[in-house]
C-alpha positions, 0 to 999 in steps of 0.5 A: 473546471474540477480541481482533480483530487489526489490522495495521500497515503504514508508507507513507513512513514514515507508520503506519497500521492495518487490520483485516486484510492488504489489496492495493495496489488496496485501500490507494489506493481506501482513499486516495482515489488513482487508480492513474496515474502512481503506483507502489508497491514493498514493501521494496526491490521494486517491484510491477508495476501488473498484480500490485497486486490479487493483492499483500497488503500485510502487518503490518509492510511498509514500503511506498513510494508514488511519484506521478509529477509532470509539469513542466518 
């Protein structure tokens, strides 16, 4: 029997696990989150909106997510 593989990830520096890599557009739909006025980097780099579908999230990324607040 294989033992099924789970990856974890650290979004501010919060832990959660999947059962495999997954893109941006994945973790905020898993969120609930609609993509305006956020931003995502991994590590250091911050991933342009136009490459979140194509960005795999992998085990042990440390990724930060921004959400941009209006106010004065």
């Amino acid at each position: 029997m294989e033992e099924k593989q789970t990856i974890k990830i650290f979004l501010n520096k919060k832990e959660i696990s999947f059962d495999k890599e997954i893109t941006i557009i994945e973790l905020l739909e898993h969120l609930g989150k609609k993509p305006e006025g956020i931003a995502f980097a991994i590590g250091n780099k911050v991933i342009k909106r136009q490459d979140w579908g194509d960005t795999k999230i992998q085990d042990g990324n440390h990724v930060t997510m921004i959400k941009a607040v209006c106010g004065g």
